[in-house]
HTML snippet that shows the backbone in 3Dmol.js (N, CA, C, O; Angstrom):
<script src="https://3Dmol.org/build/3Dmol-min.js"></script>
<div id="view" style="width:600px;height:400px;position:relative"></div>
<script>
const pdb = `
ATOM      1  N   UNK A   1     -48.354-129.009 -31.976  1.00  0.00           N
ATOM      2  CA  UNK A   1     -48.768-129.336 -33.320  1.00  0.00           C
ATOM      3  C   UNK A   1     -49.786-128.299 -33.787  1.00  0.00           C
ATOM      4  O   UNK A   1     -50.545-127.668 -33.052  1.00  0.00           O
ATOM      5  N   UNK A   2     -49.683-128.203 -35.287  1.00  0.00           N
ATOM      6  CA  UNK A   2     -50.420-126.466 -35.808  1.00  0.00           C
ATOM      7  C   UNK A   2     -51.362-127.378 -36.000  1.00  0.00           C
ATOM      8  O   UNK A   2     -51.008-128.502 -36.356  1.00  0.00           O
ATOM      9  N   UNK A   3     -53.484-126.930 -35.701  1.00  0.00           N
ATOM     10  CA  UNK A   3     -54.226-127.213 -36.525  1.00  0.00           C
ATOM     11  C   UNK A   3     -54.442-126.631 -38.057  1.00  0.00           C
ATOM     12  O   UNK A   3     -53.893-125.691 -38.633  1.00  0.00           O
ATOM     13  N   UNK A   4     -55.466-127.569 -38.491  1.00  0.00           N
ATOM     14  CA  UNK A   4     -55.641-126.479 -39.834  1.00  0.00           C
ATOM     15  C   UNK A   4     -56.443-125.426 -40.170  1.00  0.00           C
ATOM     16  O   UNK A   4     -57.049-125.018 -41.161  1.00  0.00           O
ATOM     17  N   UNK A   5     -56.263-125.129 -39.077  1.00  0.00           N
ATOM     18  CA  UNK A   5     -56.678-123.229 -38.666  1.00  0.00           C
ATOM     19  C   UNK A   5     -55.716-122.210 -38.683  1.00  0.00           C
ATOM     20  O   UNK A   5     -55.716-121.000 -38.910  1.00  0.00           O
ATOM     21  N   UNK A   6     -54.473-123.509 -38.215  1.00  0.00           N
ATOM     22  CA  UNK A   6     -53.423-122.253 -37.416  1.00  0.00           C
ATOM     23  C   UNK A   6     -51.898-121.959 -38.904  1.00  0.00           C
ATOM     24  O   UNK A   6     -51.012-121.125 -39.095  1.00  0.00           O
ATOM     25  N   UNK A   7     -52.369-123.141 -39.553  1.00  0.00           N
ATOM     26  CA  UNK A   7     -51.606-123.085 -40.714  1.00  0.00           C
ATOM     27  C   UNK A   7     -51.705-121.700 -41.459  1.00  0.00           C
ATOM     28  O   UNK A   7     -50.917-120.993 -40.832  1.00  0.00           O
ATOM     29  N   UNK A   8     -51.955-121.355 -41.915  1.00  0.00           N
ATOM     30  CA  UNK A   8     -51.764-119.684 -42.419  1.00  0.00           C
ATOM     31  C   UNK A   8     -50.740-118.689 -41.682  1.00  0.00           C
ATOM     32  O   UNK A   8     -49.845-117.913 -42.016  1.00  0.00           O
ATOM     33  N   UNK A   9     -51.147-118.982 -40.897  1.00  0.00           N
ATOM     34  CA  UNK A   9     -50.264-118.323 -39.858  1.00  0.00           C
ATOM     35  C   UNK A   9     -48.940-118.546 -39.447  1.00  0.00           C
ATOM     36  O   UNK A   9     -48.130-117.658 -39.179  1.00  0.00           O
ATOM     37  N   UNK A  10     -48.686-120.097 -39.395  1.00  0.00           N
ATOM     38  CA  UNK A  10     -47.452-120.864 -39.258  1.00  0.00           C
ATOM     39  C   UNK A  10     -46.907-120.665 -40.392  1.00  0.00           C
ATOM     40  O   UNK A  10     -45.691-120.473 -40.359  1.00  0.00           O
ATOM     41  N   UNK A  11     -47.611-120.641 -41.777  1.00  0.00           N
ATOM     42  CA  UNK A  11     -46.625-120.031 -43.089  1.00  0.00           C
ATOM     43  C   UNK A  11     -46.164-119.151 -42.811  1.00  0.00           C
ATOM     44  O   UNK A  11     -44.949-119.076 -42.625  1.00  0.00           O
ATOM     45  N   UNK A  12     -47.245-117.847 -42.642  1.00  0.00           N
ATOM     46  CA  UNK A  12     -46.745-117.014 -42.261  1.00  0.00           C
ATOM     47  C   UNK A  12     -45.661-116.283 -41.514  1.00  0.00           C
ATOM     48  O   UNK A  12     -45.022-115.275 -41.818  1.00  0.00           O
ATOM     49  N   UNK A  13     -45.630-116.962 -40.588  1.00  0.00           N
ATOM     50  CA  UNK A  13     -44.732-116.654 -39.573  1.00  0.00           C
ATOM     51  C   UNK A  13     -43.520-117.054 -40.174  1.00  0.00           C
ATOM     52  O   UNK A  13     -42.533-116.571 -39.619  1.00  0.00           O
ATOM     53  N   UNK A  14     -43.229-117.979 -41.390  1.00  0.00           N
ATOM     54  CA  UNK A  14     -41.855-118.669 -41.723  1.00  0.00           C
ATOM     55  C   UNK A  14     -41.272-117.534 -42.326  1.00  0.00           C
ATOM     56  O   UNK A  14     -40.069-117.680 -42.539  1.00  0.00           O
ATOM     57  N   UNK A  15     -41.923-116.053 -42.791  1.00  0.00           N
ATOM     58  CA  UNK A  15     -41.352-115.056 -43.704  1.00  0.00           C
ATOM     59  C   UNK A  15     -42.166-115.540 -45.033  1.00  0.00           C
ATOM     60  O   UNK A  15     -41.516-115.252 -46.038  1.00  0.00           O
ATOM     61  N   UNK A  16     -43.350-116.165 -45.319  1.00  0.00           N
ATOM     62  CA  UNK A  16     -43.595-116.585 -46.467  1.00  0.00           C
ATOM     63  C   UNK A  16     -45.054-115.871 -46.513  1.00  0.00           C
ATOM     64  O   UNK A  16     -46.034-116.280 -45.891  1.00  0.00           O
ATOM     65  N   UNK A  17     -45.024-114.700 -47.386  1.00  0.00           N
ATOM     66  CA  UNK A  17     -46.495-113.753 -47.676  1.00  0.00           C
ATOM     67  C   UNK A  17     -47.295-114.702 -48.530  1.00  0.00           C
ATOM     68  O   UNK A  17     -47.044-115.301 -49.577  1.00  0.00           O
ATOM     69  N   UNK A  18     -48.614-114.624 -47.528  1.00  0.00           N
ATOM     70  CA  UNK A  18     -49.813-115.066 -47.934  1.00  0.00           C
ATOM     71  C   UNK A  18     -50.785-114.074 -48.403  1.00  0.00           C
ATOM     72  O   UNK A  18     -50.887-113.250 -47.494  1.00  0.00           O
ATOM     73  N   UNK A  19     -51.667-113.702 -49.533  1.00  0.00           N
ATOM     74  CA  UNK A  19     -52.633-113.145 -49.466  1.00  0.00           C
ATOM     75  C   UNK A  19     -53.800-114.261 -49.649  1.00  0.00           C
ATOM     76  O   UNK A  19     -53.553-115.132 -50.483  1.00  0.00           O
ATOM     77  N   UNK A  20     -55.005-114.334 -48.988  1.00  0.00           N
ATOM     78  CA  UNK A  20     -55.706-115.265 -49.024  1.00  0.00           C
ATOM     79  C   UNK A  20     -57.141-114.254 -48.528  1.00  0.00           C
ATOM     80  O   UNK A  20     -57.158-113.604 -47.482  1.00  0.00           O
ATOM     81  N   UNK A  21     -58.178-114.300 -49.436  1.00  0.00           N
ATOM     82  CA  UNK A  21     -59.676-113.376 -49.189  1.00  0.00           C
ATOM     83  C   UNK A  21     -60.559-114.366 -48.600  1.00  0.00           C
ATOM     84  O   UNK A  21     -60.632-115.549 -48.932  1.00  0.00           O
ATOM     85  N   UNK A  22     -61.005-113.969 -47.994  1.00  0.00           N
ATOM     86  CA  UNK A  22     -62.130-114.848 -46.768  1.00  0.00           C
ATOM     87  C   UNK A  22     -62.674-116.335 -47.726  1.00  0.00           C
ATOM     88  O   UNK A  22     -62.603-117.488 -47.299  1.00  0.00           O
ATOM     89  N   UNK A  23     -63.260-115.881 -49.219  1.00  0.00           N
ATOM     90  CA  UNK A  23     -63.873-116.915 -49.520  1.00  0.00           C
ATOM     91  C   UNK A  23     -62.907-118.257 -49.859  1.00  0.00           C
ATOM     92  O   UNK A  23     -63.154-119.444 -49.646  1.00  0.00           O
ATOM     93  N   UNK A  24     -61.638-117.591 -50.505  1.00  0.00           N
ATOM     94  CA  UNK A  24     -60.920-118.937 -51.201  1.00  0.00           C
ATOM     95  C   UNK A  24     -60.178-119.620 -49.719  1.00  0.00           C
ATOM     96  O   UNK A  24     -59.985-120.824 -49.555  1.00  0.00           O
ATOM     97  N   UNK A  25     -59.794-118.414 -48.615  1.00  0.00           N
ATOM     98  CA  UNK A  25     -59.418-119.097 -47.496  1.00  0.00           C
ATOM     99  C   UNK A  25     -60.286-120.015 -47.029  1.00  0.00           C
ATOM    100  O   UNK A  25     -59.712-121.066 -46.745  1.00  0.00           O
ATOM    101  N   UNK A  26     -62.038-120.026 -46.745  1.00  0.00           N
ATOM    102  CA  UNK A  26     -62.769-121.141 -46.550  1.00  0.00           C
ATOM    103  C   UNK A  26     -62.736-122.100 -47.376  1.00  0.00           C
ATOM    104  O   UNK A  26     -63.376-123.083 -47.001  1.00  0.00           O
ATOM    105  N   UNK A  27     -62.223-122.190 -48.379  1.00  0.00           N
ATOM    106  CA  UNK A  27     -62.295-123.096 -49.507  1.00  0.00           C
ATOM    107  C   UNK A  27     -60.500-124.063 -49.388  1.00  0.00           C
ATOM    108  O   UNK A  27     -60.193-125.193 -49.766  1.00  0.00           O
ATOM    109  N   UNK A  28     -59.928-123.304 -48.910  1.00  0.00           N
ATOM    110  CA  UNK A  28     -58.374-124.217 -48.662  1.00  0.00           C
ATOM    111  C   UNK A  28     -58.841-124.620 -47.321  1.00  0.00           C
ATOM    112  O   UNK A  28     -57.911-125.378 -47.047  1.00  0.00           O
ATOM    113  N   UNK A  29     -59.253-124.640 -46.770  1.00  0.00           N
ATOM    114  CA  UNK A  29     -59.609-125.044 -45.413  1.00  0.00           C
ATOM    115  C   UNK A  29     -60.458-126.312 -45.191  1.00  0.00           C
ATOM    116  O   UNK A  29     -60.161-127.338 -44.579  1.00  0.00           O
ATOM    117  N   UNK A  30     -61.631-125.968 -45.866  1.00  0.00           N
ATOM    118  CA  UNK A  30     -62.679-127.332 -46.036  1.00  0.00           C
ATOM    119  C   UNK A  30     -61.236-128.499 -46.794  1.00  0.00           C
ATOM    120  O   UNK A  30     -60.707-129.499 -46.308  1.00  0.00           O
ATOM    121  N   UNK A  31     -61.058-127.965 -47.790  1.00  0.00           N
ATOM    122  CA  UNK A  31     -60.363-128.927 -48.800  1.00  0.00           C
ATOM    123  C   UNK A  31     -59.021-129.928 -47.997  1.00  0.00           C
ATOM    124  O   UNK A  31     -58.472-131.027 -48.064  1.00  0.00           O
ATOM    125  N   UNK A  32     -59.006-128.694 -47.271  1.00  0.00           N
ATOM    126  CA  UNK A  32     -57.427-129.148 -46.396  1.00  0.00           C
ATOM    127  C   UNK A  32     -58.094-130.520 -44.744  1.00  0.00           C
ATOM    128  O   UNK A  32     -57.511-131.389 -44.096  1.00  0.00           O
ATOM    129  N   UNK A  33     -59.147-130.109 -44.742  1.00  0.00           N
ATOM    130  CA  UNK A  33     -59.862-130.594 -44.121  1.00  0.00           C
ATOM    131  C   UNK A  33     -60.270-132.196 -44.780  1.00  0.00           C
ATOM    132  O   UNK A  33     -60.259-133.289 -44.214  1.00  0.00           O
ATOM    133  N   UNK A  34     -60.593-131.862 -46.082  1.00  0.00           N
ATOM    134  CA  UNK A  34     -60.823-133.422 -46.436  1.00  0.00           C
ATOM    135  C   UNK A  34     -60.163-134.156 -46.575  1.00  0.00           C
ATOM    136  O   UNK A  34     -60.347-135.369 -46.484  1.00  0.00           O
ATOM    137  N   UNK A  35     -59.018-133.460 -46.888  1.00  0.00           N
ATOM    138  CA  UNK A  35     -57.474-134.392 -47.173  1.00  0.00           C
ATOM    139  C   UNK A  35     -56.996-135.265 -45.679  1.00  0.00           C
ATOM    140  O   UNK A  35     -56.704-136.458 -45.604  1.00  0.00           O
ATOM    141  N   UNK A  36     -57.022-134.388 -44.716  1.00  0.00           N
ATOM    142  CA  UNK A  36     -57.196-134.829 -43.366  1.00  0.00           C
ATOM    143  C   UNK A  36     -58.155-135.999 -43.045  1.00  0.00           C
ATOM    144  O   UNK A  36     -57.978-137.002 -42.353  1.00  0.00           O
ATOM    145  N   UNK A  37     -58.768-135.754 -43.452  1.00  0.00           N
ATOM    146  CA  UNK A  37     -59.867-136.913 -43.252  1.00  0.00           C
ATOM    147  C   UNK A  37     -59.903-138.153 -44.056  1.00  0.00           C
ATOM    148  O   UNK A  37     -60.334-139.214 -43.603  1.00  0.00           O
ATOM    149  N   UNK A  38     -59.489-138.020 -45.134  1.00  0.00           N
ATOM    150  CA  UNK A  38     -58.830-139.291 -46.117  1.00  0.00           C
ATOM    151  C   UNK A  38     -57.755-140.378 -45.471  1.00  0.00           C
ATOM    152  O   UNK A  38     -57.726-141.608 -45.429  1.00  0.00           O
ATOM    153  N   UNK A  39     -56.745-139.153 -44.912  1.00  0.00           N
ATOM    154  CA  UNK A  39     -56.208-139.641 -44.454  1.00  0.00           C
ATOM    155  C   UNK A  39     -56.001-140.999 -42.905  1.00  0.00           C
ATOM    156  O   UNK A  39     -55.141-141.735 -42.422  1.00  0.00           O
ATOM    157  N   UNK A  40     -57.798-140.509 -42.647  1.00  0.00           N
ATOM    158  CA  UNK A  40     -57.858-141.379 -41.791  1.00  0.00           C
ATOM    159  C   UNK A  40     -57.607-140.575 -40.055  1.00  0.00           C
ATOM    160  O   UNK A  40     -57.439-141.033 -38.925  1.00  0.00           O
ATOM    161  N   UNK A  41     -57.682-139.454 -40.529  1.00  0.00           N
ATOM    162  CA  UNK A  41     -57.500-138.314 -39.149  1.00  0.00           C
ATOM    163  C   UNK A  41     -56.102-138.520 -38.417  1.00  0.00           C
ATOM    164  O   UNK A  41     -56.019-138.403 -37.194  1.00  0.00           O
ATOM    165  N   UNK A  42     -54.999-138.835 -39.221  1.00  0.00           N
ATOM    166  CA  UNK A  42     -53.449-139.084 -39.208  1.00  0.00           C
ATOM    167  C   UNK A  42     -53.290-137.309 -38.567  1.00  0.00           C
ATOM    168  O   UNK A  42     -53.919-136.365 -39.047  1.00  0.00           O
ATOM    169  N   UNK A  43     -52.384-137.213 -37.499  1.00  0.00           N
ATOM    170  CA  UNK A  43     -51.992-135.905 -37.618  1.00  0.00           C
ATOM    171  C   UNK A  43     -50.737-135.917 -38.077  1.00  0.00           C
ATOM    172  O   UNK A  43     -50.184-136.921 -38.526  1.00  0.00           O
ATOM    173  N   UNK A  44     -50.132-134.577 -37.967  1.00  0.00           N
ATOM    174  CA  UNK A  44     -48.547-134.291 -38.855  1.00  0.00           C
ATOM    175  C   UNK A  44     -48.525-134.364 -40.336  1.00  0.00           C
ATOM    176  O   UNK A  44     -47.612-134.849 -41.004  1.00  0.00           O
ATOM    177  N   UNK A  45     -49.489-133.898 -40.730  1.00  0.00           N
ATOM    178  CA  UNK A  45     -49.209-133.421 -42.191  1.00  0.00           C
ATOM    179  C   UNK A  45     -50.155-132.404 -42.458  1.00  0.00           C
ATOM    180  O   UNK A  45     -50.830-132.457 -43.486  1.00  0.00           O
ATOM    181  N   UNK A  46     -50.287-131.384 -41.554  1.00  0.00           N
ATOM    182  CA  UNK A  46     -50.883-130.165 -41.798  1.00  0.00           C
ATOM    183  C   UNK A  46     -50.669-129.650 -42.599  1.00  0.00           C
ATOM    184  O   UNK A  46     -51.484-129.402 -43.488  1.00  0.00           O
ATOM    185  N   UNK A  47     -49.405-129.269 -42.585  1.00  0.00           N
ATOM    186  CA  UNK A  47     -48.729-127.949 -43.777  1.00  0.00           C
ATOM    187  C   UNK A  47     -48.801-128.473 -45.151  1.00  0.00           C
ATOM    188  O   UNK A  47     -48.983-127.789 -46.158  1.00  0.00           O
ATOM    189  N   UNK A  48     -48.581-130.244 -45.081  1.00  0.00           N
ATOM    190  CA  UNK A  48     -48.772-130.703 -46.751  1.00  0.00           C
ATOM    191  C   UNK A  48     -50.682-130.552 -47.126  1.00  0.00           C
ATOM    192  O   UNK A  48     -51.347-130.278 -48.125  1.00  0.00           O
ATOM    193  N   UNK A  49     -50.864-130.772 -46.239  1.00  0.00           N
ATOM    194  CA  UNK A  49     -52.470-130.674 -46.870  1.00  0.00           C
ATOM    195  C   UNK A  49     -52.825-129.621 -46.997  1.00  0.00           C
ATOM    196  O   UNK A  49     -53.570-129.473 -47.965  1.00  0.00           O
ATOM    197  N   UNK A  50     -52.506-128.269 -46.100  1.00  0.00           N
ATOM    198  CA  UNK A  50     -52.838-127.025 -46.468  1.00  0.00           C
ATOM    199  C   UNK A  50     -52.371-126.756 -47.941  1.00  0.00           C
ATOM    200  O   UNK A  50     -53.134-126.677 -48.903  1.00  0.00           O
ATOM    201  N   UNK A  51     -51.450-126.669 -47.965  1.00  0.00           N
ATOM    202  CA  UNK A  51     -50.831-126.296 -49.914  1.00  0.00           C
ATOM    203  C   UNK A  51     -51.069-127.097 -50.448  1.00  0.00           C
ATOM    204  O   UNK A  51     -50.862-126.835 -51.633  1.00  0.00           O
ATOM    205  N   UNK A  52     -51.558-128.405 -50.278  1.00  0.00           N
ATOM    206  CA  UNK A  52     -52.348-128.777 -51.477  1.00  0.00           C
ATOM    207  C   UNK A  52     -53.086-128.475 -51.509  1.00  0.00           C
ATOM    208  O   UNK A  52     -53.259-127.924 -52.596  1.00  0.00           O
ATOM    209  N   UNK A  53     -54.405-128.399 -50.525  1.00  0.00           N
ATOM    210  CA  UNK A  53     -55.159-127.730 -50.866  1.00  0.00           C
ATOM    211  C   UNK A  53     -55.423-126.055 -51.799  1.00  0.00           C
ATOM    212  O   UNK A  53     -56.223-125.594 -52.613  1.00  0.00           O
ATOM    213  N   UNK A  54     -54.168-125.598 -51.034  1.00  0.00           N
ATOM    214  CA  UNK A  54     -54.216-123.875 -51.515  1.00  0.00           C
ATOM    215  C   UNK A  54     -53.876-124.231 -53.117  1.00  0.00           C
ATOM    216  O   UNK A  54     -53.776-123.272 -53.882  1.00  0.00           O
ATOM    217  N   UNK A  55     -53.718-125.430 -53.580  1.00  0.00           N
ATOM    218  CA  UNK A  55     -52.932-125.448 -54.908  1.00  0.00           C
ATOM    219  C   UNK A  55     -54.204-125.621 -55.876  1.00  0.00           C
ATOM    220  O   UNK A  55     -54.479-125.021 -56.915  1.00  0.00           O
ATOM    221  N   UNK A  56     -54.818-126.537 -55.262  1.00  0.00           N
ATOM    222  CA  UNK A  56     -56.286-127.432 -55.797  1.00  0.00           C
ATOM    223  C   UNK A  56     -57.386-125.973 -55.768  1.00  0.00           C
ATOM    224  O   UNK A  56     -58.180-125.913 -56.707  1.00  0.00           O
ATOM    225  N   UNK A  57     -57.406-125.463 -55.298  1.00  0.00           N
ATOM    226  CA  UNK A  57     -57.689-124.109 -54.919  1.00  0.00           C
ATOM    227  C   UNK A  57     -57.792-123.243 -56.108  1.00  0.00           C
ATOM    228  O   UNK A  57     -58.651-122.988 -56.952  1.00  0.00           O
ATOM    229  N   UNK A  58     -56.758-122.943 -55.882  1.00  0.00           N
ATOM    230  CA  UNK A  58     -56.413-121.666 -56.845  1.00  0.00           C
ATOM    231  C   UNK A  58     -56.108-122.664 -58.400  1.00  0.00           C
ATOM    232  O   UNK A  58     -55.799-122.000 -59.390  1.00  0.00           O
ATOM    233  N   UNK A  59     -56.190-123.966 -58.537  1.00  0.00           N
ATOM    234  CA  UNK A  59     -55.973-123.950 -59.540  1.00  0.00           C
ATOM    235  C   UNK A  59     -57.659-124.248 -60.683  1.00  0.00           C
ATOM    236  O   UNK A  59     -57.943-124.270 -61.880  1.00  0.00           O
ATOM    237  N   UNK A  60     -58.467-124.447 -59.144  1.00  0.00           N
ATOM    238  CA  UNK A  60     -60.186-124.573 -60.202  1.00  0.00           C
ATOM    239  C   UNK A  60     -60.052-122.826 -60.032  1.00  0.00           C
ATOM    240  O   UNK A  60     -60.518-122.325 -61.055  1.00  0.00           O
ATOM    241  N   UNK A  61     -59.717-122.089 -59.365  1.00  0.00           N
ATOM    242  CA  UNK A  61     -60.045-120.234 -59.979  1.00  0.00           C
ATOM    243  C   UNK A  61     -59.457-120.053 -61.047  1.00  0.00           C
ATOM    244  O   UNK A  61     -59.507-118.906 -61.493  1.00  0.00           O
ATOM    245  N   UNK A  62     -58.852-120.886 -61.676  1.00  0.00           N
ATOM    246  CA  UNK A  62     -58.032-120.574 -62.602  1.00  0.00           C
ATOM    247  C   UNK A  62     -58.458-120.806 -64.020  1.00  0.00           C
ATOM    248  O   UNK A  62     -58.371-120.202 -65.089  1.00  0.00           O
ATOM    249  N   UNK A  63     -58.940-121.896 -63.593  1.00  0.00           N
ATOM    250  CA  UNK A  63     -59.777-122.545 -64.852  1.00  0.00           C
ATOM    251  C   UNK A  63     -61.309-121.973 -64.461  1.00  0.00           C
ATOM    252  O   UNK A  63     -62.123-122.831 -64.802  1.00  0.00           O
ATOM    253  N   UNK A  64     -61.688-121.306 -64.116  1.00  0.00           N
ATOM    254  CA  UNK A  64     -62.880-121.176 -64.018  1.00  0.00           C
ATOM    255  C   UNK A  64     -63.083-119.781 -64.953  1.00  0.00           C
ATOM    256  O   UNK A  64     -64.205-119.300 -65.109  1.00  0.00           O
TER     257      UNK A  64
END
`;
const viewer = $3Dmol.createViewer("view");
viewer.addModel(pdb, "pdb");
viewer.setStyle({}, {cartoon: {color: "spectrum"}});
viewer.zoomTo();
viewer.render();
</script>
């Protein structure tokens, strides 16, 4: 099972290019992290919480 450390990488590895800069990567991470934790520390839904997070993410840079 991927942590949500190793998720970037596990995209990665699918053929799916990531660019991600140190700060917004700490920022999908915490986020992906809380979602995890909402959840009640459930594992097996790494990859959904990572992209949401990366979504929730990039979408306050957006509006900002």
């Amino acid at each position: 099972m991927k942590t949500i450390l190793e998720i970037p990488n596990a995209v990665a590895n699918r053929g799916t290019e990531i660019e991600l800069k140190s700060e917004p990567d700490e920022s999908i991470r915490k986020r992906a992290y809380e979602l995890y934790e909402q959840r009640g520390h459930i594992d097996g839904h790494e990859l959904e919480d990572w992209l949401q997070a990366e979504a929730e993410v990039k979408e306050q840079a957006v509006a900002a």
